[in-house]
DRENDO-1510 file (C-alpha; in Angstrom, 1 decimal, always signed):
<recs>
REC; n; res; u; v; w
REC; 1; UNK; +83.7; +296.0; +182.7 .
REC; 2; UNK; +80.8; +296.6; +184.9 .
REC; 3; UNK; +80.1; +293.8; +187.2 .
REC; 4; UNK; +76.7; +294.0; +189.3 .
REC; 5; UNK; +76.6; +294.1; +193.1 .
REC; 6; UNK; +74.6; +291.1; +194.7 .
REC; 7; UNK; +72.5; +291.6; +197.4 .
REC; 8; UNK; +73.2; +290.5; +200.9 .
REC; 9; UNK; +70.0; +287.9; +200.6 .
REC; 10; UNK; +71.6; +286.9; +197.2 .
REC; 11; UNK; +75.3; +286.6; +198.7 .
REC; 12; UNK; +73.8; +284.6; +201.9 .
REC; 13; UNK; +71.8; +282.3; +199.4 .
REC; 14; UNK; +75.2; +281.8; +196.9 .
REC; 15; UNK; +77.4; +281.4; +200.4 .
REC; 16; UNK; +75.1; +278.7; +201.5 .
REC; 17; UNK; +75.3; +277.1; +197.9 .
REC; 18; UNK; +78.9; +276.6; +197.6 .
REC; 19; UNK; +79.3; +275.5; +201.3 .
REC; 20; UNK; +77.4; +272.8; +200.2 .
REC; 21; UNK; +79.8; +272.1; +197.8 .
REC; 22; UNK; +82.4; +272.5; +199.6 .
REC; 23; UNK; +83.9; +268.9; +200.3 .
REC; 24; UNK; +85.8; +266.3; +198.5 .
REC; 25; UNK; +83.2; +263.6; +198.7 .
REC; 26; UNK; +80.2; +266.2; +197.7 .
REC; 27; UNK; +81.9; +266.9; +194.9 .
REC; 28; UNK; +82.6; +263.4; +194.1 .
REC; 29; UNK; +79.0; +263.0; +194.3 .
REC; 30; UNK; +78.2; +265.4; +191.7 .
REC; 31; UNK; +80.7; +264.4; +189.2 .
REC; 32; UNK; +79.0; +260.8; +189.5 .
REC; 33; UNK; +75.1; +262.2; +189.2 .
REC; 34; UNK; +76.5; +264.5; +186.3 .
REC; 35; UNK; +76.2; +261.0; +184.5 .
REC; 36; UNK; +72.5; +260.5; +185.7 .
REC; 37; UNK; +70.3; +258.9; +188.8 .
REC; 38; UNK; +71.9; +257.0; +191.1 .
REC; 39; UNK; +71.4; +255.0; +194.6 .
REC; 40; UNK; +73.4; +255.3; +197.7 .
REC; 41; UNK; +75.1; +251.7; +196.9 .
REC; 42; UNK; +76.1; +252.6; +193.7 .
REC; 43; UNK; +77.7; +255.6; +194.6 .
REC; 44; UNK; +79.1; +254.3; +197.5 .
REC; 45; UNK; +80.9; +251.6; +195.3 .
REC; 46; UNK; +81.8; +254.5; +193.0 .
REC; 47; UNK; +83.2; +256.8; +195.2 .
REC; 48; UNK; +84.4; +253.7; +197.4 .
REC; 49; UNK; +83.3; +254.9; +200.7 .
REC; 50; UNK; +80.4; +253.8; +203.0 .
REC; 51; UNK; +77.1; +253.7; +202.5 .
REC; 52; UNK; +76.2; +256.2; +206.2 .
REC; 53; UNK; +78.8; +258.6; +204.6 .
REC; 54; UNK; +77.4; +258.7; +201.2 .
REC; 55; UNK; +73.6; +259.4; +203.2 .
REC; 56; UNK; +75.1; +261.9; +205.1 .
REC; 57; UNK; +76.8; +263.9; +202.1 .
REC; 58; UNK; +73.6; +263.6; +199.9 .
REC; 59; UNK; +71.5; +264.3; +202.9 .
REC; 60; UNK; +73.8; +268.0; +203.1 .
REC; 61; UNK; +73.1; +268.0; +198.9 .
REC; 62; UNK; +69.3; +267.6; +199.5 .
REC; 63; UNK; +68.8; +270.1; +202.2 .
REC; 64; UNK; +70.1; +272.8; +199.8 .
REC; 65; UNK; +68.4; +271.5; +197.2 .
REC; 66; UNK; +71.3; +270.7; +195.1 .
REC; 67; UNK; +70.3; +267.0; +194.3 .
REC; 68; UNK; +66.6; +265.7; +194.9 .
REC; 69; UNK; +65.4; +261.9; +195.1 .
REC; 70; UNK; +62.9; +259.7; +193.9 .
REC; 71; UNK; +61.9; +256.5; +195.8 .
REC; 72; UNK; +61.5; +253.3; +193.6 .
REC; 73; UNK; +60.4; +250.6; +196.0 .
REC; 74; UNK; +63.5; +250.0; +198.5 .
REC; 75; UNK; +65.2; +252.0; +196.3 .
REC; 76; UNK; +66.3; +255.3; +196.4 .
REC; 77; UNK; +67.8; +257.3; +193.5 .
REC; 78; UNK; +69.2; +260.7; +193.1 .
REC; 79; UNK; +69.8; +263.1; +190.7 .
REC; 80; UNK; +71.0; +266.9; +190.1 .
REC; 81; UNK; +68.1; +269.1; +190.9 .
REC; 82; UNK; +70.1; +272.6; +190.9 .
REC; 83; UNK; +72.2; +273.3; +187.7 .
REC; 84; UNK; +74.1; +275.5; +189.4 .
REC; 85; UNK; +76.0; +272.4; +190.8 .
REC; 86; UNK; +76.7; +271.2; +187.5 .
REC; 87; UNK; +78.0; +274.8; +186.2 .
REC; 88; UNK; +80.2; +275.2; +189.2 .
REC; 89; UNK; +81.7; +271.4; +188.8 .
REC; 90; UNK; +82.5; +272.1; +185.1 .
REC; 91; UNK; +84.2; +275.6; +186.2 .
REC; 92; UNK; +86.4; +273.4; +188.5 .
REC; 93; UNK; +86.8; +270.9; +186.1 .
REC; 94; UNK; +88.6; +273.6; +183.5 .
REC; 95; UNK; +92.3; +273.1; +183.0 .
REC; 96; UNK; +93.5; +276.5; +183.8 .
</recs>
């Protein structure tokens, strides 16, 4: 089996990725938006944690441009921008 060398741009970009990922809540998060668009309350009531912490997490998601937004009034919803986040969650979700 021949398995490809990354580049170090590429294993800096993938590093970056998954440290997004890499916490509870985040993960949380993207299980929930696997579902579709949701606001900060509702996933907050979901995940039953604050409303600051959920901002904070999704603000680590946005950065990276794992999950985007779109503004509806008051409103804010989000949603999975990057597939990649739903690939990995699915990978983690396998019984093994």
């Amino acid at each position: 089996m021949h398995v490809e060398v990354l580049s170090e741009e590429r294993l800096e970009e993938w590093a970056e990725f998954l440290k997004a990922l890499a916490h509870p809540i985040r993960l949380r998060i993207i299980s929930v938006l696997i579902e579709g668009r949701q606001c900060v309350k509702n996933l907050s009531d979901l995940l039953n944690t604050s409303q600051p912490n959920v901002s904070q997490h999704l603000s680590i998601l946005r950065n990276k441009g794992i999950v985007g937004c779109k503004r509806d009034g008051s409103i804010v919803c989000y949603y999975i921008k990057d597939e990649r986040a739903v690939k990995i969650y699915e990978i983690l979700n396998k019984e093994v």
